[in-house]
C-alpha positions in Angstrom: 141.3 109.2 86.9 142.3 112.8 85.9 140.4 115.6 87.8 138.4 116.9 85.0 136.7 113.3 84.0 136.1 112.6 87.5 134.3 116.5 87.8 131.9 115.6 85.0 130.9 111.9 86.3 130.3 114.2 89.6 127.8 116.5 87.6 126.3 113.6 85.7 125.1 111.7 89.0 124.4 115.0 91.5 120.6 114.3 90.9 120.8 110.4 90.7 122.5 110.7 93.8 120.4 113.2 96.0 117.6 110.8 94.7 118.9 107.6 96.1 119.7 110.0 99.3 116.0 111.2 99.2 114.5 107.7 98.7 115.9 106.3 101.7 114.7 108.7 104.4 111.8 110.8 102.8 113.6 113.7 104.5 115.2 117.2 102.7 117.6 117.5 105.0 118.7 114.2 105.7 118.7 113.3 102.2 120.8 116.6 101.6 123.7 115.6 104.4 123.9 112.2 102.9 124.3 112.8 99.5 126.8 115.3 100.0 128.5 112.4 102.2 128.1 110.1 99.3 129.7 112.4 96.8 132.1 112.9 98.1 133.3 109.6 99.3 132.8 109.1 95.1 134.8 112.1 94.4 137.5 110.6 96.4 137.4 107.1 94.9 137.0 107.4 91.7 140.3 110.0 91.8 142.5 106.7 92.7 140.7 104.8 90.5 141.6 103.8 86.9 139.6 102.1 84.8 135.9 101.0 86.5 134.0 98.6 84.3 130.3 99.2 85.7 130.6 103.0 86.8 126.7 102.3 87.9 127.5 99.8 89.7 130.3 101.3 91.3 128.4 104.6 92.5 125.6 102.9 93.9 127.4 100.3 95.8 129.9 103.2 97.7 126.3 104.9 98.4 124.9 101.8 99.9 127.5 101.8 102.3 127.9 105.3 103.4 124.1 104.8 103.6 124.4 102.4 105.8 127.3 104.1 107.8 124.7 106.8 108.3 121.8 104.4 109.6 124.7 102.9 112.1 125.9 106.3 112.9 122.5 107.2 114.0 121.8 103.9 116.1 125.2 105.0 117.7 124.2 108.4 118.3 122.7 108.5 121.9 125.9 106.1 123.5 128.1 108.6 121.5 126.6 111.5 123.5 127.3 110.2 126.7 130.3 109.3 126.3 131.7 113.6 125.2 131.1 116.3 127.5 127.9 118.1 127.3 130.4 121.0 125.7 131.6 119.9 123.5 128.1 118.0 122.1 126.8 121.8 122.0 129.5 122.9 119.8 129.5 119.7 117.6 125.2 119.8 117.2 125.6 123.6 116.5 128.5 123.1 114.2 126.4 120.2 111.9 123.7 122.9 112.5 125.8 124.9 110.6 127.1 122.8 107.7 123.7 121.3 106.9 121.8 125.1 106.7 124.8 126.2 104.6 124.5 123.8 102.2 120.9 123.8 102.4 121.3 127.9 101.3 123.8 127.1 98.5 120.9 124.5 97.2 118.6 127.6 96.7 120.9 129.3 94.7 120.9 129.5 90.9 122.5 126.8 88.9 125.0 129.8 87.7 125.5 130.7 91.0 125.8 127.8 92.9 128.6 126.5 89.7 130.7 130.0 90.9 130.2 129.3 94.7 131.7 125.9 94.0 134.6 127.2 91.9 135.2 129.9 93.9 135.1 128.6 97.6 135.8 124.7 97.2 138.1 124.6 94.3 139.9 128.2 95.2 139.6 129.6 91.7 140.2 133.1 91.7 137.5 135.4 89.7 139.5 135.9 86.8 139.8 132.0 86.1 135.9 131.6 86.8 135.3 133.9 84.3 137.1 132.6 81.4 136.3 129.1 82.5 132.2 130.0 82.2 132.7 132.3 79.3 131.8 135.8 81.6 132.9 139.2 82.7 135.1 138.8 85.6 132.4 142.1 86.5 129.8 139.4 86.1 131.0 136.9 88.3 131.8 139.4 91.5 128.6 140.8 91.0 127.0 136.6 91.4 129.5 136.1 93.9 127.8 138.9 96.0 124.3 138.1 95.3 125.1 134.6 96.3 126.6 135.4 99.3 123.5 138.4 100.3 121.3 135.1 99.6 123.1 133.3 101.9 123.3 135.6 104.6 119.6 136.2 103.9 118.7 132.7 104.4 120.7 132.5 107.7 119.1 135.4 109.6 116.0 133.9 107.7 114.0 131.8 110.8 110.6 130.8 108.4 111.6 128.4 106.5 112.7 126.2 110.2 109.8 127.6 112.2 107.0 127.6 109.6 106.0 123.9 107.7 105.2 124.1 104.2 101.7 123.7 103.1 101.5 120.9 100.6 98.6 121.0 98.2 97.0 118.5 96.1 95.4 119.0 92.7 92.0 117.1 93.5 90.6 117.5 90.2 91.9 118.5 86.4 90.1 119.2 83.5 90.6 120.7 80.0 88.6 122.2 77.2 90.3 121.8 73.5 92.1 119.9 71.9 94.5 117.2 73.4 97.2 116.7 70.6 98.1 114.6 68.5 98.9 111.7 70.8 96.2 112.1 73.1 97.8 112.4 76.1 96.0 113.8 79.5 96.5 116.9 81.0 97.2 114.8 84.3 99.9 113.2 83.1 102.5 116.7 83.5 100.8 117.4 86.7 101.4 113.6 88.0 104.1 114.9 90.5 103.4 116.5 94.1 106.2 118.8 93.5 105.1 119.8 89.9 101.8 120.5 91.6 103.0 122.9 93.9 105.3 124.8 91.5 102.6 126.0 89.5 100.6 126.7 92.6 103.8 128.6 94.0 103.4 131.0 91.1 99.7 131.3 89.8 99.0 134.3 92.4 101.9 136.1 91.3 105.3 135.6 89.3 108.2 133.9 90.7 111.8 133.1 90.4 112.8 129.7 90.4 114.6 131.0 93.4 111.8 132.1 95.0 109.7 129.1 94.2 112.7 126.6 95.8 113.0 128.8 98.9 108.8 128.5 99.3 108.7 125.0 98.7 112.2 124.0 100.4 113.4 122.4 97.6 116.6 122.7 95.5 116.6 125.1 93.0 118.2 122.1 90.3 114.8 120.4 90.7 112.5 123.5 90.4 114.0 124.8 87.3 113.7 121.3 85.8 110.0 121.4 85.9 109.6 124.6 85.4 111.3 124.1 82.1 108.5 121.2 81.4 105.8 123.7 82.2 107.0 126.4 80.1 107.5 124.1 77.4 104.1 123.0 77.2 102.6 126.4 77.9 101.4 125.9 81.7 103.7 128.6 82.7 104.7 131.3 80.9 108.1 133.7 81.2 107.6 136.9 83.2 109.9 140.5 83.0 113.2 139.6 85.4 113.2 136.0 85.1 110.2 135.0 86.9 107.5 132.6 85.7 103.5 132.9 85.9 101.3 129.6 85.7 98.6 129.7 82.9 96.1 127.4 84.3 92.6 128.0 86.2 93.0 127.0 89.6 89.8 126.9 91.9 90.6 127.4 95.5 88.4 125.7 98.1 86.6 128.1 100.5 84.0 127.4 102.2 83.0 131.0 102.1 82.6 131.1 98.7 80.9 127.5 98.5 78.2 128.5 100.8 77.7 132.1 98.8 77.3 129.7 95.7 74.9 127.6 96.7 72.6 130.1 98.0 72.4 132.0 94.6 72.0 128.5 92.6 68.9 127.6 95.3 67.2 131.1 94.2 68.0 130.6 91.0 67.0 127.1 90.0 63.9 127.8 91.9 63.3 130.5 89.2 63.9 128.1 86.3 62.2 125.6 87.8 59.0 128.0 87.9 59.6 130.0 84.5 61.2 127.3 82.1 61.1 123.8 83.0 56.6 123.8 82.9 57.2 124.9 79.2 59.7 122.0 78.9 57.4 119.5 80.1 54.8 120.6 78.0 57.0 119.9 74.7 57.9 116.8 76.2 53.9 115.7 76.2 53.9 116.6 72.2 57.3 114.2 71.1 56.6 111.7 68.9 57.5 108.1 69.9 58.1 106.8 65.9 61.3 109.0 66.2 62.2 109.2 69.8 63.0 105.4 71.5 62.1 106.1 75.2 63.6 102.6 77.3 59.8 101.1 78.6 58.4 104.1 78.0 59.5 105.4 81.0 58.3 109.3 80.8 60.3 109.9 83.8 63.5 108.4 82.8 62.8 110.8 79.5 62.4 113.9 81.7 65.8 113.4 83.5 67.7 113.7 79.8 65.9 115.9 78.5 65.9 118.7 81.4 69.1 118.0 81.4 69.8 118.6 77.7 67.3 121.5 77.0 68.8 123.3 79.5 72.1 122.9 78.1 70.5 123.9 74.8 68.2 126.6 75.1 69.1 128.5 78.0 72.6 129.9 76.6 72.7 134.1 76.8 74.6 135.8 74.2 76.7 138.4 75.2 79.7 140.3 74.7 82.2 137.5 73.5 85.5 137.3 75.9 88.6 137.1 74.0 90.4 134.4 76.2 93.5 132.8 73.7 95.9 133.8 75.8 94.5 131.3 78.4 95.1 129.0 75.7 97.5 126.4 76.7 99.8 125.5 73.3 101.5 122.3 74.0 104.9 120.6 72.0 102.5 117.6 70.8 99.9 119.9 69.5 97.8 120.4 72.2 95.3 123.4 72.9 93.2 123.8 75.5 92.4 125.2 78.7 93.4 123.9 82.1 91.5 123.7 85.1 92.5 122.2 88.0 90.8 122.1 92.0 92.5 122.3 95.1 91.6 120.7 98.1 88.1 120.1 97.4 85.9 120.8 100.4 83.2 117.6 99.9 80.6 118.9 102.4 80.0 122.2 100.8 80.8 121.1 97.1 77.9 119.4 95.0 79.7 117.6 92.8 79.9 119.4 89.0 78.0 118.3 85.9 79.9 117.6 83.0 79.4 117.8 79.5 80.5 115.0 76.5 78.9 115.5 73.4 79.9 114.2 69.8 82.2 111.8 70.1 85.0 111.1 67.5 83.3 108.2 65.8 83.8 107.0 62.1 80.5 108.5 60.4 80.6 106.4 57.3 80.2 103.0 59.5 78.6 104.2 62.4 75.8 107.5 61.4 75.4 108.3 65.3 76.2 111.2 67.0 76.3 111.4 71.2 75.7 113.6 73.7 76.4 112.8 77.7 75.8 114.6 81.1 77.6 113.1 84.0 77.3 114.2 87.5 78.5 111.9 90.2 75.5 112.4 92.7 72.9 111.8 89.9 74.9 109.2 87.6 76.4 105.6 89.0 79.2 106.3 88.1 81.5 103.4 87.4 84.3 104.0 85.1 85.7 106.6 81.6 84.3 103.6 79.5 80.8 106.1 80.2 82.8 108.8 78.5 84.3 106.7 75.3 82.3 105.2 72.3 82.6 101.8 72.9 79.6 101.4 73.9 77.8 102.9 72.2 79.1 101.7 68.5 78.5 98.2 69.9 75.2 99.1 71.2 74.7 100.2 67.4 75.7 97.1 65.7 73.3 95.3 68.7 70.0 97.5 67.1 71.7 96.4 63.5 71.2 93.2 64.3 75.2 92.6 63.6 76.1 90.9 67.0 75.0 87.3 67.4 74.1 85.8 70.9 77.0 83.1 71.0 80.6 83.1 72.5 82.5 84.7 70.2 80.2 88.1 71.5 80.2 87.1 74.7 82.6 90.6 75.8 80.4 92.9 73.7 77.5 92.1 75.7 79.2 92.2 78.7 80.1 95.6 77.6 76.4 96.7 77.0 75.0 94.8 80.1 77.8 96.3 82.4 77.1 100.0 81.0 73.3 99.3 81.0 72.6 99.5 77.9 71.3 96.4 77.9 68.7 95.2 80.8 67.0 91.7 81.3 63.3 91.5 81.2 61.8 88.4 81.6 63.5 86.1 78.9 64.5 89.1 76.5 66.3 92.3 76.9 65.8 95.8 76.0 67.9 98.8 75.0 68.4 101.3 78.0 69.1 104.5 76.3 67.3 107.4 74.8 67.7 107.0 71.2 66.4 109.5 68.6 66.2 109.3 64.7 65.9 112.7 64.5 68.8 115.0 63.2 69.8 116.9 66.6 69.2 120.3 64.9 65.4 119.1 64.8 65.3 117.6 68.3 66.2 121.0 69.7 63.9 123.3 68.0 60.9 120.9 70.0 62.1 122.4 72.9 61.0 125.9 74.3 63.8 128.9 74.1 64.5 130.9 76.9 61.8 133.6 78.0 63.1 136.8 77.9 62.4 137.7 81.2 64.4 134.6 82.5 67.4 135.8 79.7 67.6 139.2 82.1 67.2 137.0 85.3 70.4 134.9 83.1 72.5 138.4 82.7 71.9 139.1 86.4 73.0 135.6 87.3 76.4 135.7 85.4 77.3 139.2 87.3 76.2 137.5 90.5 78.3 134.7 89.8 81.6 136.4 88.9 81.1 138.6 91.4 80.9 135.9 93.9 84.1 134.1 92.4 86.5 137.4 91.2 88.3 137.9 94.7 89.3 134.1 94.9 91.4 134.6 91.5 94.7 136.7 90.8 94.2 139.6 88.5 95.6 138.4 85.5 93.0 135.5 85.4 89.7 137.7 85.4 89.1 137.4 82.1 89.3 133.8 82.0 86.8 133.9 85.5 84.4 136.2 83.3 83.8 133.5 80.9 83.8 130.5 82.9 80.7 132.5 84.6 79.0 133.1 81.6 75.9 131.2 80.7 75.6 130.3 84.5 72.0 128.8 83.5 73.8 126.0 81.4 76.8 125.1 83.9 76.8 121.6 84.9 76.7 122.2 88.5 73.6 124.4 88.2 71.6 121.5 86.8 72.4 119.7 89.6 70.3 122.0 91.6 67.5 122.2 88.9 67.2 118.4 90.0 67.4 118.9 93.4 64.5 121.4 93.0 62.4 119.1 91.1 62.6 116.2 93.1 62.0 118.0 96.1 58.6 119.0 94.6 58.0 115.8 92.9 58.3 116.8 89.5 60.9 113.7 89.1 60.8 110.6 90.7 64.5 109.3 91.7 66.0 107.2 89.5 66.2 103.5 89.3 68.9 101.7 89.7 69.5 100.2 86.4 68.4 104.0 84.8 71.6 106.0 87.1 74.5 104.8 84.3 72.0 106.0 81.5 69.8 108.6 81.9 71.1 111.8 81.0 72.7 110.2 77.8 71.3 110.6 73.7 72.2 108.5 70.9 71.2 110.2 67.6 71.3 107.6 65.5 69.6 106.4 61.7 68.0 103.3 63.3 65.7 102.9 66.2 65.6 99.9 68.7 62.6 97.7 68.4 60.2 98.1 70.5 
């Protein structure tokens, strides 16, 4: 095949090839030193080669075997030591030594530079033929050719990145607030990669080069910028002055420090609510009116838990300065907007777990007149699967209170649906709905509930500057703003409700939940029909 064909079926299956390499021994540099072996026994071949039918085919099965070679050659290894002098193993260990860091340097490069390296040191093109071949000033390409070579050197006299093991870390948890797009897809899905992962973590402190980024994560450079080219895409990382990148996502660090510090100021705190707020909550709860609020068994406990829960949500919001935070906003290519927040390493014996918040649910108003509101926090609710977040159930749960769904077979998956979620229970030889259901419009249902004493409101104030205080130093400078807001309203946060319960169970205010109540409290159905009672 002529030379030029041949170079472009090289470049097409560089990556394809390191990733067969990689794949077989989960090891960088390994996987580097074989698929260099493996191109080029290709290169080689497919240069006295003519026509190749399956050029697939053909690649893998030449890596196969050098792959194999390889395995064999390492078997060998310890007879082949004893049998050269302990000389010449020295300079042949120190030599490989050599090659692989060198080619593990050129790796880190840029794709620009590494293409001149090549052309320059492997081919023999002189400057002037590199130049017109990539289109630059033969200025331009002495002045890569040096940084590329400074690099190099750097990376040799460079001991960190041998002594010093990379810290891997794991997004535990990622959430969003907006809009998803038009296709609906998760913001998990363009973190589903470790190595996407880490990228953004790489540079979320301060802005990086993809160079930078590859050399911290001891990675190739070809395989940074292609995910950093996904991230900027979608808006998770946005373009920095001298071609660095800065990741536009929330990302809370676990410290046990700072876990501690938070849960002693939500223990003062939701003591304080607990004394100022929630009696005048249980008090309005004495005067609602059962004709238009479906409590399951009349369970006033089982009422308390949802509506603690969603008056505090409600009423004990502070307004204050508003915090201007679109440029947090995360724009994707399918339409997306939102705002991303993602946990690392989770510490789970200092973290309660958060509350979060689901209310009005895309559902088709003209055949089903509900509306939906949901609090779920792991240590309260039993949690079993998203079905708890979707409507699902509760549309078919509507049609049950209709009258629409007949007890025979052709049902039989709807009920499991409601008896699985709870919606349903037995009792006796019946069933009953296991939900708090009110005809009232949710405007109405609001106003029956106390506001906010203004003493508490400045107790509120003081809470948010406690609170973003507390969290400031664990976040990089340009994502204050964004920490500002997520501390505002600190009485409302999920998390802080969980310690409103802890508080009033300890006292006895609430009685734990049942078992059969944990997938249901803490859930409202505003709906135009009740269930019978």
């Amino acid at each position: 095949m002529e030379k030029e064909f041949v170079d472009g079926i090289i470049s097409e299956y560089m990556k394809k090839i390191y990733g067969f390499a990689l794949s077989k021994t989960m090891d960088i540099d390994k996987a580097e030193e074989i698929a260099s072996k493996i191109t080029l026994e290709v290169y080689k071949s497919l240069l006295k080669a003519d026509n190749i039918f399956d050029i697939n085919s053909y690649i893998y099965t030449i890596a196969r075997n050098v792959y194999a070679c390889f395995v064999m050659d390492e078997k060998n290894d310890n007879q082949f030591l004893n049998q050269v002098s302990q000389n010449r193993q020295f300079k042949e260990l120190n030599k490989d030594k050599i090659y692989n860091r060198l080619r593990r340097e050129i790796s880190y490069l840029s794709n620009l530079q590494r293409e001149i390296v090549v052309l320059y040191y492997f081919h023999k093109l002189k400057t002037k033929e590199i130049a017109k071949r990539l289109n630059l000033s033969r200025a331009n390409v002495k002045w890569h050719l040096v940084e590329a070579r400074n690099s190099i050197k750097d990376g040799f006299n460079e001991n960190k990145r041998d002594s010093q093991k990379l810290r891997q870390i794991t997004f535990t948890e990622i959430k969003y607030f907006g809009y998803l797009g038009l296709l609906n897809i998760d913001t998990s899905y363009f973190f589903s990669k470790s190595l996407t992962q880490n990228i953004a973590f790489s540079a979320y402190h301060k802005a990086k080069s993809s160079i930078e980024i590859a050399k911290e994560l001891s990675v190739p450079v070809a395989f940074v910028e292609d995910e950093i080219s996904h991230l900027v895409d979608n808006g998770y990382m946005n373009k920095a002055p001298n071609s660095k990148y800065l990741t536009n996502i929330y990302v809370i660090e676990s410290s046990k420090e700072r876990e501690e510090r938070i849960n002693e100021v939500y223990s003062k705190y939701a003591e304080l609510v607990c004394e100022m707020y929630i009696p005048l909550l249980f008090e309005s709860i004495k005067k609602i009116d059962a004709d238009f609020v479906y409590t399951p068994q009349n369970d006033k406990n089982f009422l308390m838990w949802t509506i603690v829960a969603y008056a505090c949500w409600k009423r004990l919001s502070i307004i204050r300065n508003k915090i201007d935070i679109s440029k947090y906003r995360v724009k994707r290519k399918d339409d997306g907007d939102n705002i991303v927040t993602v946990t690392v390493g989770k510490d789970l014996e200092t973290h309660k777990d958060l509350g979060c918040e689901y209310s009005d649910l895309v559902i088709d108003k003209d055949i089903y007149p509900i509306k939906t509101w949901q609090f779920i926090s792991h240590n309260i609710t039993q949690f079993k699967s998203y079905s708890h977040w979707l409507d699902l159930p509760f549309t078919t749960l509507y049609d049950f209170i209709k009258g629409k769904i007949a007890k025979n077979q052709s049902n039989i998956d709807k009920f499991v649906l409601l008896y699985s979620n709870d919606f349903l229970v037995d009792k006796n030889d019946s069933e009953y709905v296991n939900l708090i259901i009110t005809s009232m419009p949710e405007e109405s249902f609001i106003e029956m509930f106390p506001k906010i004493p203004e003493e508490l409101k400045i107790m509120g104030q003081e809470f948010d500057d406690i609170m973003y205080k507390i969290n400031k130093s664990y976040f990089p400078a340009h994502m204050h703003d964004l920490c500002r807001f997520m501390n505002e309203n600190s009485f409302t946060c999920g998390q802080f409700r969980v310690y409103i319960f802890d508080y009033l169970l300890q006292k006895g205010l609430l009685k734990p939940l049942k078992r059969k109540q944990k997938n249901t409290a803490n859930k409202i159905m505003f709906s135009d029909t009740l269930p019978q009672r």
